[in-house]
SENU-231658 format. One line per 8 residues: number of its first residue (from 1); their letters; for each residue x, y, z of N, C-alpha, C. Coordinates in steps of 0.2 Angstrom, whole numbers. Layout:
N
NUM) a) X Y Z X Y Z X Y Z  ...
//
This chain:
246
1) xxxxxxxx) -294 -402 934 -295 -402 926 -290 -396 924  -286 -397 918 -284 -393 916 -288 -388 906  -288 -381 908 -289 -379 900 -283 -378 899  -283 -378 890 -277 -375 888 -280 -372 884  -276 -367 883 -276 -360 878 -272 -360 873  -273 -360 868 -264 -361 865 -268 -354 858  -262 -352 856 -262 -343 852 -259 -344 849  -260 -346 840 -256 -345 834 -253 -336 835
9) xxxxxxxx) -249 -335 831 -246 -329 831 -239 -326 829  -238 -321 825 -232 -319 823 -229 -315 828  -232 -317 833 -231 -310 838 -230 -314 843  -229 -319 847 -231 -322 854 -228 -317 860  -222 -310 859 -220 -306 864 -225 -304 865  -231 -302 862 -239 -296 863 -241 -298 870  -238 -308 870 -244 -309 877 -241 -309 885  -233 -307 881 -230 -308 888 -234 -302 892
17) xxxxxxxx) -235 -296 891 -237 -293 900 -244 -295 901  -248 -297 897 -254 -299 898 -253 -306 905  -249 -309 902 -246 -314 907 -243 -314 913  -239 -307 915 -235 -305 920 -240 -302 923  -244 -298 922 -247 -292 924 -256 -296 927  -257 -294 932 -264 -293 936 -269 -302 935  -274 -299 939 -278 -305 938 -277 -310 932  -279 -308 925 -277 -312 919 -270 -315 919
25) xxxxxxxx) -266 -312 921 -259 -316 922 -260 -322 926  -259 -319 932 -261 -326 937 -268 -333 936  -272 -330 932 -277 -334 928 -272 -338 924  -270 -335 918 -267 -338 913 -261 -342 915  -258 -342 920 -252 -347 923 -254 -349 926  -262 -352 927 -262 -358 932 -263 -355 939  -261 -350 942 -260 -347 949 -267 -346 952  -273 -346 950 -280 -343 953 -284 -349 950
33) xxxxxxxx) -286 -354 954 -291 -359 955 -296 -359 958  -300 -366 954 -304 -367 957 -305 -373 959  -303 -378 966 -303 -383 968 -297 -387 962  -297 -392 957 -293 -393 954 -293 -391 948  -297 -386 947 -297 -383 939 -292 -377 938  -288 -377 933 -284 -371 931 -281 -369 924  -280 -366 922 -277 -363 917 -272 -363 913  -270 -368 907 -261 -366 904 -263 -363 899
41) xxxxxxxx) -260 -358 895 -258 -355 891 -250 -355 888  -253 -356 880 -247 -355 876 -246 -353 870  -242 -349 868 -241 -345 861 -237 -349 856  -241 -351 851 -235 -356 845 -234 -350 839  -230 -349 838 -226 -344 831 -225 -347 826  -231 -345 822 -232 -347 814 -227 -347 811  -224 -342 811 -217 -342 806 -213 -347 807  -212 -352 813 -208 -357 814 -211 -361 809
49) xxxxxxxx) -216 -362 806 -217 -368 801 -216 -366 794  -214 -359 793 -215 -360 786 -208 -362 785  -210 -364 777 -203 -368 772 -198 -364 766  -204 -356 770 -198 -353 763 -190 -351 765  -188 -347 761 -179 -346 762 -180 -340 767  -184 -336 768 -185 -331 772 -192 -330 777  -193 -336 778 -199 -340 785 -205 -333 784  -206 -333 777 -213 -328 777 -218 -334 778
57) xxxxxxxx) -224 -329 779 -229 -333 781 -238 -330 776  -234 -327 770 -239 -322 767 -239 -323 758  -243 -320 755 -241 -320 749 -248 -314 744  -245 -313 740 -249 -308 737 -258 -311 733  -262 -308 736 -267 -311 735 -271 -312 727  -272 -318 726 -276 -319 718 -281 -315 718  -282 -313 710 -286 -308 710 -283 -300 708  -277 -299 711 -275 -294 713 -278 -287 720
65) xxxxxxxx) -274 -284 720 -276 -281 727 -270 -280 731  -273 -274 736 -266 -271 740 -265 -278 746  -262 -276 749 -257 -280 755 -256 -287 754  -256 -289 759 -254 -298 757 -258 -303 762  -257 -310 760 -264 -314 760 -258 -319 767  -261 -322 772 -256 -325 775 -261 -334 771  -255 -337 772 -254 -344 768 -258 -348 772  -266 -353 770 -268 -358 774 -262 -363 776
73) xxxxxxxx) -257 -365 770 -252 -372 773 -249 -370 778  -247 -365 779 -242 -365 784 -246 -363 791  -252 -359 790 -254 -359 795 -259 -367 798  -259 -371 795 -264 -378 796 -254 -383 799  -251 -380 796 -245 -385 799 -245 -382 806  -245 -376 807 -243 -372 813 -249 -376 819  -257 -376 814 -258 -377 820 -259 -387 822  -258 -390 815 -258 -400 815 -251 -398 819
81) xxxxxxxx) -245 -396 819 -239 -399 822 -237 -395 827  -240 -389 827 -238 -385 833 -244 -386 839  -249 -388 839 -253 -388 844 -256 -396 843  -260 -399 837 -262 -406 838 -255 -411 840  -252 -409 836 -246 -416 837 -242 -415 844  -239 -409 845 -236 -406 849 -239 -408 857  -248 -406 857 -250 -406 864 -251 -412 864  -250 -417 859 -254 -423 861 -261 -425 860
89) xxxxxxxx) -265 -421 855 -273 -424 855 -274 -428 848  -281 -432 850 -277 -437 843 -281 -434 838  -286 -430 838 -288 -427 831 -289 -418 834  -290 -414 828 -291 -409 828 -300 -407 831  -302 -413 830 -309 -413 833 -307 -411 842  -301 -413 845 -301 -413 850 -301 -403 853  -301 -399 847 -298 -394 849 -305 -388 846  -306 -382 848 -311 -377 847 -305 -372 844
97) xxxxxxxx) -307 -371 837 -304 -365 833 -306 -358 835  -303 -352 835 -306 -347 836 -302 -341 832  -307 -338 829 -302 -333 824 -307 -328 825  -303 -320 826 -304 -315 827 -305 -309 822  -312 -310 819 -313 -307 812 -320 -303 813  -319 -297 810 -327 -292 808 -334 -296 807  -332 -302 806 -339 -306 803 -339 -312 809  -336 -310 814 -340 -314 821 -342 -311 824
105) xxxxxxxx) -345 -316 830 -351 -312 836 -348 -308 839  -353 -300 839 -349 -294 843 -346 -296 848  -342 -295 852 -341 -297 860 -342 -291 862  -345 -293 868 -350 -290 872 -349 -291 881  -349 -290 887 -351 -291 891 -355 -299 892  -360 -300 890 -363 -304 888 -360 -310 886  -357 -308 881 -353 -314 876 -348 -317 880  -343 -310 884 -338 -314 887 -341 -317 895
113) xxxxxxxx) -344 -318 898 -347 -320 903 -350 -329 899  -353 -328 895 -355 -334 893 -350 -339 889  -342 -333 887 -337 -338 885 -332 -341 890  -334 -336 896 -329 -338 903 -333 -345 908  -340 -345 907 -343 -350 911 -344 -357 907  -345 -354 902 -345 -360 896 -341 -364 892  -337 -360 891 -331 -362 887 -325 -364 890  -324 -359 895 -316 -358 897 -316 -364 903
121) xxxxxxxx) -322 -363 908 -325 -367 914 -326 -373 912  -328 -376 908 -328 -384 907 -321 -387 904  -323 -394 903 -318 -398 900 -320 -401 895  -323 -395 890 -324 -400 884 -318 -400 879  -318 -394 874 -312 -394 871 -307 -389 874  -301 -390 871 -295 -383 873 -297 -380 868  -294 -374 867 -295 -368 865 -290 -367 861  -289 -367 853 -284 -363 847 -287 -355 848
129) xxxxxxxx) -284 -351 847 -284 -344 846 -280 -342 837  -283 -340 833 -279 -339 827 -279 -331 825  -274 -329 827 -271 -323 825 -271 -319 820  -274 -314 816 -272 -315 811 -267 -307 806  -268 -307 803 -263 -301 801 -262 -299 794  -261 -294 792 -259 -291 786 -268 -291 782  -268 -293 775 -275 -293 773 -280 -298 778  -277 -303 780 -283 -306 782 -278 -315 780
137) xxxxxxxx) -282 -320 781 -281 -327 780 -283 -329 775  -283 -332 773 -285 -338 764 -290 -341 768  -295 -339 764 -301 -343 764 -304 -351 765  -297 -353 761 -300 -360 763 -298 -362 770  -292 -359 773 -289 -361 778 -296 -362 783  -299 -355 785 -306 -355 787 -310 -355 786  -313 -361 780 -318 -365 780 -316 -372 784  -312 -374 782 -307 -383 785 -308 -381 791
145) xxxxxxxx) -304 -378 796 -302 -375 801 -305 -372 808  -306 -367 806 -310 -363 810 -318 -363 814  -320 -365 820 -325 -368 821 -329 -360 823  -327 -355 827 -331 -350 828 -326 -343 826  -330 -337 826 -327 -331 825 -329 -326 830  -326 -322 831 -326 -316 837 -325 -310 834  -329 -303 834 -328 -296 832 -329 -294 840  -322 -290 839 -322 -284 844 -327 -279 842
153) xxxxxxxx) -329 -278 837 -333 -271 836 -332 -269 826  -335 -262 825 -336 -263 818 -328 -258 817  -323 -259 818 -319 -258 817 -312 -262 815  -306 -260 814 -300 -265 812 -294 -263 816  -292 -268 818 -285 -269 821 -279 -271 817  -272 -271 817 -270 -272 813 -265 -279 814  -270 -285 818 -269 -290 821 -275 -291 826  -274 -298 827 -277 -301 832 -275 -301 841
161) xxxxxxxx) -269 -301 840 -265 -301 846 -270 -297 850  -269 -291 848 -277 -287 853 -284 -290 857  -286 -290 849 -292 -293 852 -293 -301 856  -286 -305 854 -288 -308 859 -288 -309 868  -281 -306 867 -281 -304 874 -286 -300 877  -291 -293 872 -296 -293 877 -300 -297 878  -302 -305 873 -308 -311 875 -305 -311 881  -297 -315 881 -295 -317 888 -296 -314 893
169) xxxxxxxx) -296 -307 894 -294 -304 898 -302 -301 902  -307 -301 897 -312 -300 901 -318 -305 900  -316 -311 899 -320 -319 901 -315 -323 907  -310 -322 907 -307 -325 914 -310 -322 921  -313 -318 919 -316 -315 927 -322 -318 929  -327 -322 924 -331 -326 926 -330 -332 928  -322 -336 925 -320 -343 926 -321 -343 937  -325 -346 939 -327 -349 945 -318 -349 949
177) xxxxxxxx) -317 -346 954 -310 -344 956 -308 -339 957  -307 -339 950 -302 -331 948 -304 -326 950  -309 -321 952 -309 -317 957 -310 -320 964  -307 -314 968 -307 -316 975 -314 -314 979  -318 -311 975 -326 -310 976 -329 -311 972  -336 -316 971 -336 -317 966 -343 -311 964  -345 -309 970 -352 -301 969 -347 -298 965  -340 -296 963 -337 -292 961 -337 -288 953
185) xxxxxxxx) -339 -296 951 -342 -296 940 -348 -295 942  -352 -295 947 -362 -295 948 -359 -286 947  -359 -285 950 -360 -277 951 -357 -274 945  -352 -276 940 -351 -270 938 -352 -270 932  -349 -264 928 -354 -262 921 -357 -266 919  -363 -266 915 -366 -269 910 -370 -274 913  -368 -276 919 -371 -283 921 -379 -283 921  -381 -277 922 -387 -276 923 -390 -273 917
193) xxxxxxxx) -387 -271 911 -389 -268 905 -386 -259 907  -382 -257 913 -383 -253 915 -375 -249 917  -372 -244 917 -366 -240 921 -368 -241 926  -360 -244 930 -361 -246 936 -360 -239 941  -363 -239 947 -361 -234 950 -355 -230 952  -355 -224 954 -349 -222 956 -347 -224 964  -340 -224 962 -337 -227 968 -331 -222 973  -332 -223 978 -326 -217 983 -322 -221 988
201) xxxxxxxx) -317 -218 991 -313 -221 995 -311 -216 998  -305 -214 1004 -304 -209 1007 -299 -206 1003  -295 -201 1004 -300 -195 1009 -307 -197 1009  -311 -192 1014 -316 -193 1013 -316 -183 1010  -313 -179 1011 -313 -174 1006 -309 -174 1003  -309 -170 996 -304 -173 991 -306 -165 986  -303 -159 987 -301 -152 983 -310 -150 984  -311 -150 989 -316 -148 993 -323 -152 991
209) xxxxxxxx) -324 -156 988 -329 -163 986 -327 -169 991  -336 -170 994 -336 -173 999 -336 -179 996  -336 -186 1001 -339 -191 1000 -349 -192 999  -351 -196 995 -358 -193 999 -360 -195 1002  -364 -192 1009 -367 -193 1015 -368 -199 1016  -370 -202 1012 -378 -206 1012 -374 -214 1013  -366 -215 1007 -360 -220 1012 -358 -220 1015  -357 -215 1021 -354 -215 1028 -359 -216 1033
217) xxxxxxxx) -365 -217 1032 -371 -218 1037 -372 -224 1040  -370 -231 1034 -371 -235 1038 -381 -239 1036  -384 -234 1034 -388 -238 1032 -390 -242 1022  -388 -246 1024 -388 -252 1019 -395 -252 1013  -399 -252 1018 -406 -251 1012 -405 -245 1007  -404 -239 1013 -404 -232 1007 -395 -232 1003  -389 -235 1003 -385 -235 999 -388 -240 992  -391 -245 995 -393 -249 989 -397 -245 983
225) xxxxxxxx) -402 -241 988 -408 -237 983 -402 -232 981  -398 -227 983 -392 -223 981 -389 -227 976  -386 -232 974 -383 -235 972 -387 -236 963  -394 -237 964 -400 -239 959 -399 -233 956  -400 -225 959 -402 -221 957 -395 -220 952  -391 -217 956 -384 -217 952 -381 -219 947  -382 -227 946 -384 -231 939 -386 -229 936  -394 -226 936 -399 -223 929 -396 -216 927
233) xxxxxxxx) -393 -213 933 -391 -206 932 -385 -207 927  -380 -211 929 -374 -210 925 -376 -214 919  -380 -218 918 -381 -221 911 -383 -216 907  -387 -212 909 -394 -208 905 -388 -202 902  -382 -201 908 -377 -197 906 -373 -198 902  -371 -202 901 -365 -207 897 -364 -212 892  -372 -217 893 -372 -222 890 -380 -222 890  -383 -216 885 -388 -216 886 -395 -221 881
241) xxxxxx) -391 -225 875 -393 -230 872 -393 -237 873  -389 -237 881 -391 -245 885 -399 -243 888  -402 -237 888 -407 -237 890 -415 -239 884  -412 -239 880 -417 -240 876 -421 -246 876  -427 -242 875 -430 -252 877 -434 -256 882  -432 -250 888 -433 -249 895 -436 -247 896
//
């Protein structure tokens, strides 16, 4: 089975080291499977569809207001001619819209684990990514178009191109495969509502701070209870609002 990823964008250079670099790369090229399941990804560049004399992709918003508005048409051809007609699917039904705005579900831990198992790991639809930029998109484009929304946080980026490579980049680690452990997402942050514990490797002295005793012993029960403790300590220390509730 293959997913495809495909990324509206005025930017597509943003995704080349995401691509070149580390586990997500070799995700996103196909290179980390699972039996016959893998990965293609592709970036199409909206400004190739516009028709004006200077391949703008924006215009100043009705109403009045600062910055500029990017165009529904051009973006709807970018994605009918650059991804429906282009990949071959016979309607846009065939495809899952996704746009990276303040007014989608936070992503979370959570979120991306459920959109690496369910989303990325099955063979239901491919994946659009729409990028967005300047004031934001024409509304109508994202009422026709766009099936779900994603917020990094209550903050603003000055594109999408971020945010999506962070969905990418931390939901590919639950796609079945792509780590070479799969205990390796079990253990760590958040997974348990919790900071994951601290971790050591040699030296075993390092500017006169030991390792601690208790993972060089060998016994397994008491690293697991060490490991328990650790968690609570460092969250209580750092991230002491994941405790709430508990």
């Amino acid at each position: 089975m293959i997913k495809k990823i495909w990324v509206l964008t005025l930017f597509p250079e943003f995704f080349k080291p995401l691509l070149e670099c580390g586990i997500a790369g070799q995700a996103l090229r196909g290179e980390r499977t699972d039996g016959e399941f893998k990965l293609e990804f592709y970036t199409i560049n909206i400004r190739d569809y516009s028709t004006t004399k200077y391949k703008s992709v924006d215009d100043s918003p009705y109403g009045g207001g600062p910055g500029m508005v990017m165009r529904a048409d051009i973006l709807r051809d970018a994605l009918v001619k650059g991804v429906q007609e282009a990949g071959g699917y016979p309607s846009l039904d065939d495809l899952h819209v996704i746009y990276t705005s303040p007014r989608g579900i936070v992503w979370s831990n959570k979120v991306a684990r459920s959109f690496g198992t369910e989303v990325l790991s099955h063979p239901k639809k491919d994946i659009v990514f729409i990028c967005g930029r300047y004031e934001g998109i024409d509304e109508r484009f994202l009422e026709k178009y766009v099936n779900e929304y994603y917020s990094m946080g209550d903050f603003v980026l000055t594109g999408g191109e971020l945010a999506v490579m962070t969905i990418l980049d931390s939901a590919v680690r639950f796609v079945p495969g792509i780590l070479g452990n799969k205990l390796s997402s079990e253990a760590d942050s958040f997974e348990d509502g919790m900071i994951e514990f601290p971790q050591y490797t040699k030296p075993r002295e390092f500017e006169d701070m030991e390792v601690p005793a208790v993972l060089t012993e060998g016994n397994h029960k008491k690293i697991e209870e060490w490991q328990k403790q650790e968690k609570i300590r460092l969250t209580k220390k750092h991230r002491p609002d994941l405790l709430k509730g508990k």
